[in-house]
N, C-alpha and C positions, 0 to 999 in steps of 0.2 A: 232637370230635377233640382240644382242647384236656386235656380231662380225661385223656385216654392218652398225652399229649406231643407229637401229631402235630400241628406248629405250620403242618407246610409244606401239609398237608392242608388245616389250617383256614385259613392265610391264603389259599388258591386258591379254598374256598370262600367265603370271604368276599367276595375279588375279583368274585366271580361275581355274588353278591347285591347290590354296590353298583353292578353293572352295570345290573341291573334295572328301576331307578326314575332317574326325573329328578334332577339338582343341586337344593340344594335341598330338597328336598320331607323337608321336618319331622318327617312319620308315619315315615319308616325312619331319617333322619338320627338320631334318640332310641335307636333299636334298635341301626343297627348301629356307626355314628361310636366309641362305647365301647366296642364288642366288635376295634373296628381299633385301639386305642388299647392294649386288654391282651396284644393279637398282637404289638403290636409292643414293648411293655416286654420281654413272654417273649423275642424273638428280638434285643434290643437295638437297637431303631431310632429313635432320638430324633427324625431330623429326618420321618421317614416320621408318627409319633405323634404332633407337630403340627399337624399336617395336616388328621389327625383333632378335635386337639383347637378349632384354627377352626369348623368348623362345631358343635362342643358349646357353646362359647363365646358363637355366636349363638342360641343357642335360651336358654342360661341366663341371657341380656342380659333375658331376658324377663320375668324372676321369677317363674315360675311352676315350682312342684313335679309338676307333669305326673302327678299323683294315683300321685308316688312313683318314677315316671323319672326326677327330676333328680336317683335316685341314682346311676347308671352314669355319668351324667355327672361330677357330684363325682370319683365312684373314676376316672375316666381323667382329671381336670384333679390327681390324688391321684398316681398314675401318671408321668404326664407332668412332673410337678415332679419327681419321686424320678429320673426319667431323667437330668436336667441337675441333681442332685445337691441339692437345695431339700429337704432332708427336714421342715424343722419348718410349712414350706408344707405339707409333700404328708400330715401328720398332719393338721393341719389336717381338709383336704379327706377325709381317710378318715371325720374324726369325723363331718363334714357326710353323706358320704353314709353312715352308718351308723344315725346319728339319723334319715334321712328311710327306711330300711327299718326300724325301728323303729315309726316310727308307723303304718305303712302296713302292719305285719305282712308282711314282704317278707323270709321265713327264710331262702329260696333264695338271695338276692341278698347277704342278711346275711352269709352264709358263703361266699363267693365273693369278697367285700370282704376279708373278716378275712383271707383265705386271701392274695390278693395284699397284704395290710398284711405279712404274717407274710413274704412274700416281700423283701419291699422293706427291712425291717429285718434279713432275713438277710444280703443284700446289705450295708447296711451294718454288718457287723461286729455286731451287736446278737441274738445268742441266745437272749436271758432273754425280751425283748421277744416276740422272732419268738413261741417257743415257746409265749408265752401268746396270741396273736394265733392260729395253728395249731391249738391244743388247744380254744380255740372256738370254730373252724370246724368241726373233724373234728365236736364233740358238738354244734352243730345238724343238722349231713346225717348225724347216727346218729339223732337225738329224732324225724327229719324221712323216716324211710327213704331216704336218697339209695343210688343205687345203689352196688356196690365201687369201680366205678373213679375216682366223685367222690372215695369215703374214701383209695382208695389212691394217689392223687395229692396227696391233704394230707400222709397221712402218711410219704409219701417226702421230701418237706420238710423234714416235723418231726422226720425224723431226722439231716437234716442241721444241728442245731439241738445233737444231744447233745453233749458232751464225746469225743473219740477214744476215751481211756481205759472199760475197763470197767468203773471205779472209780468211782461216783455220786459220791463225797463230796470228788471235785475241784472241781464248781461251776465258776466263775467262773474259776478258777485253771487249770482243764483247757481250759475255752473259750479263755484266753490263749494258751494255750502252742500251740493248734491253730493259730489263728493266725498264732503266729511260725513256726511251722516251713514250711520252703518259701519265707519273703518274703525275694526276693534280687532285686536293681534293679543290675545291674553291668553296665557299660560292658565290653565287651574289643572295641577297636578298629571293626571296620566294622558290630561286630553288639553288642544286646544283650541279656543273659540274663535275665528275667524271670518271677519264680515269686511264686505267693495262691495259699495252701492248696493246696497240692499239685497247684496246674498251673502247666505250665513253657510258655513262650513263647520265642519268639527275634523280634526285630524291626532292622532297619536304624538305620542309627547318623542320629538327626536332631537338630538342637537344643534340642530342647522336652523331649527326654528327659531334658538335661545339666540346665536348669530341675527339672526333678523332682527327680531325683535329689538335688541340691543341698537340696533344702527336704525329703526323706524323711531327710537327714541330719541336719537342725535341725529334728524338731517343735515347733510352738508359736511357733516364733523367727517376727518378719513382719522382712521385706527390702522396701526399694526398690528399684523396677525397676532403677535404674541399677546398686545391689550388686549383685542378682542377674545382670544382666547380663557384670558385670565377673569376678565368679565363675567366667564358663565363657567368658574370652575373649572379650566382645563389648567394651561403651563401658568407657573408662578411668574410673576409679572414682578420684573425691577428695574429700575433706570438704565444700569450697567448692561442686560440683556438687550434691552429695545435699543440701546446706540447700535446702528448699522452697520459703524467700523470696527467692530467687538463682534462681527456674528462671526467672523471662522473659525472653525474649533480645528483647525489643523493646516499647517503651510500651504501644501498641498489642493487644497480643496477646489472645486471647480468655482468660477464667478456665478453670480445669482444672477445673470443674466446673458448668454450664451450671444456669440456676434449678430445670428440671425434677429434674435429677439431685439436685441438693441437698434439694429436698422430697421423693424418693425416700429418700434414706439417712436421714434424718431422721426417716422415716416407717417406715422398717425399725429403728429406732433406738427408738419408741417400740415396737415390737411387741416387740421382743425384750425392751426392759425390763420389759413388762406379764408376758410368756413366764417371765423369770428370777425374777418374784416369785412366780407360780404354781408353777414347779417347786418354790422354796424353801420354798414352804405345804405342797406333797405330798412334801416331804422326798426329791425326785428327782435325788439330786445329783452323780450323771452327765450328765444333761440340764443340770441349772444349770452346770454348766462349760464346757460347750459351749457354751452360750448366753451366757458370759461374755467365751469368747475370739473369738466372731463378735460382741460387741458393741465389743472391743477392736478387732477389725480395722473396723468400721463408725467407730467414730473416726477411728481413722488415716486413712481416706483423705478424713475432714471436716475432722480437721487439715493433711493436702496441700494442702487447697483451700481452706480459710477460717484469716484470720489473722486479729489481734487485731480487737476492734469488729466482727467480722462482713467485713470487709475481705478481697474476693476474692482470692486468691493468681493471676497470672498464668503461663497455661502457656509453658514452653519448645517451639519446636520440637524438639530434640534428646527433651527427656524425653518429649513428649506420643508421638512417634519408637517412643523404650523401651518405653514401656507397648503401644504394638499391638503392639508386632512381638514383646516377651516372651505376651503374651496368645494371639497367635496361633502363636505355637511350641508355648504349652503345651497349647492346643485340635487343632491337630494332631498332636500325639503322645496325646492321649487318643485321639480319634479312629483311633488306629493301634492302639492296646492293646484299644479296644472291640471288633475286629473279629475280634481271637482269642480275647481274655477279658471277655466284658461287666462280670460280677460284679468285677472289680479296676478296671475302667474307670472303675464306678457308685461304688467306694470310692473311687477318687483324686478323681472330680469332684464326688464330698461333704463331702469335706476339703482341698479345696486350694483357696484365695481367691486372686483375681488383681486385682489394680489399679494404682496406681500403690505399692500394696504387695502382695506376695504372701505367703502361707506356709500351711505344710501343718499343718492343727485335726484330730489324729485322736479319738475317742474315747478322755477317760481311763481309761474300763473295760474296754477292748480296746485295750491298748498292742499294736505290732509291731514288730519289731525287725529291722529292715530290713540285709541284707546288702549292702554296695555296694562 
């Protein structure tokens, strides 16, 4: 049902089949946990595809290749990160489960991966990518006889992959300009107007929106919660506040960033540098830039937190304040746009960084140009 678009089909059937067997039990969890995992990418349900991906998770704690299951695995832990916006994670995990149907000689499986790669890069803005992710998919399930509706479900895809124009020799330039047309983030009063490639939305006027908007006005630029906030009306904003070594409002207070967190970004800080030397060897240098401005925001919020010698910077309650309540604004206005538009939802929560800095990282090679 999935291959013809009938998501609502498949997820009743699916329902059905995980009624069947006990919690638990490993021989179906392998089977069907991934196949609830790619239902729920297609219909946009992030928190539902967790769900799923806890029990993948327990089985993959196991290290075992399951004589080439812990490919579906991969591709929904592949999934599941592209949902909450992780893409160089959720490439990652495609490559893992692509290599484990590779060796296993797993065609069917091969092409069904590439198929939702090609998906998840069209989502984010990325064409050239999809297109080649698409194209061989479609030429395994042609080498492989798969039936029409396998092919004709890629290649509905892969055409939303081409440039508008009927012009080939736009390239790049065509895929831009599709893009922009239509991208409008405009406030008017109690409601606002919202258009990605040519679909239009209307949503209720909430604060998370006025955070976006603010940052689709400045890409690249990263803000402190407190500017940000002071931007659209919230905490009064002044030099003396925004210095980092000024936010403890008491001796006492906990560091703004706790040991575990700190060997987190640190750790996200080597991968990314490992990430940015590789792309530079493959001469990827759309990727390298992306990966340059997620390693700049990875500082920033190690310089919020760490001062000279390694010397914890101590949180403010006011600031530590800003940051949830900006964080949780701009999660709930995703969460509002995901519900009429996945595919624009899946782009904001792949370029927008939130911490005690924020700002909006879209891809160099697919500028937008945002009406507001």
């Amino acid at each position: 049902m999935r291959a013809i678009g009938d998501y609502a089909g498949a997820a009743a059937a699916h329902e059905r089949a995980l009624s069947f067997y006990q919690p638990d039990d490993q021989f179906w969890d392998v089977r069907l946990r991934p196949q609830g995992v790619m239902l729920c990418f297609d219909t946009g349900q992030p928190e539902k595809a967790a769900q799923h991906l806890e029990y993948c998770r327990k089985i993959l704690a196991q290290q075992e290749d399951w004589l080439g299951t812990a490919g579906p695995m991969w591709r929904a832990e592949a999934l599941g990160a592209a949902l909450q916006g992780r893409l160089e994670e959720s490439d990652r995990y495609f490559q893992k489960s692509i290599a484990i149907f590779e060796h296993y000689s797993l065609p069917w499986h091969e092409a069904e991966t590439l198929h939702y790669w090609g998906k998840v890069l069209m989502q984010a803005a990325w064409p050239d990518r999809a297109g080649e992710k698409l194209d061989a998919a479609i030429k395994i399930y042609r080498d492989y006889g798969a039936g029409k509706a396998w092919i004709d479900h890629v290649e509905a895809d892969r055409r939303g992959t081409q440039p508008s124009s009927a012009d080939p020799r736009q390239g790049r330039h065509g895929d831009a300009k599709t893009a922009n047309r239509g991208a409008v983030f405009r406030n008017e009063g109690d409601f606002w107007t919202i258009s990605y490639l040519d679909r239009s939305i209307r949503l209720k006027d909430m604060r998370g929106l006025h955070h976006i908007a603010y940052l689709l006005a400045r890409p690249n630029e990263r803000f402190h919660v407190r500017e940000l906030s002071a931007s659209v009306g919230g905490d009064t904003f002044s030099a003396p506040t925004f210095d980092p070594d000024l936010h403890a409002d008491r001796e006492d207070a906990p560091p703004i960033l706790d040991a575990k967190s700190k060997a987190d970004y640190r750790a996200r800080r080597s991968e990314l540098r490992a990430d940015l030397e590789e792309a530079e060897r493959m001469n990827d240098t759309g990727r390298a830039e992306r990966i340059r401005q997620e390693l700049e925001f990875v500082n920033d919020e190690l310089s919020a937190a760490v001062g000279l010698s390694g010397r914890d910077r101590k949180m403010s309650n006011q600031g530590e304040r800003t940051r949830l309540r900006i964080g949780k604004a701009i999660r709930s206005a995703l969460r509002g746009i995901r519900e009429h538009d996945p595919s624009l939802a899946h782009h904001l929560s792949s370029c927008i960084r939130t911490g005690y800095y924020c700002a909006y990282l879209p891809d160099p090679h697919q500028p937008i140009s945002w009406k507001l």
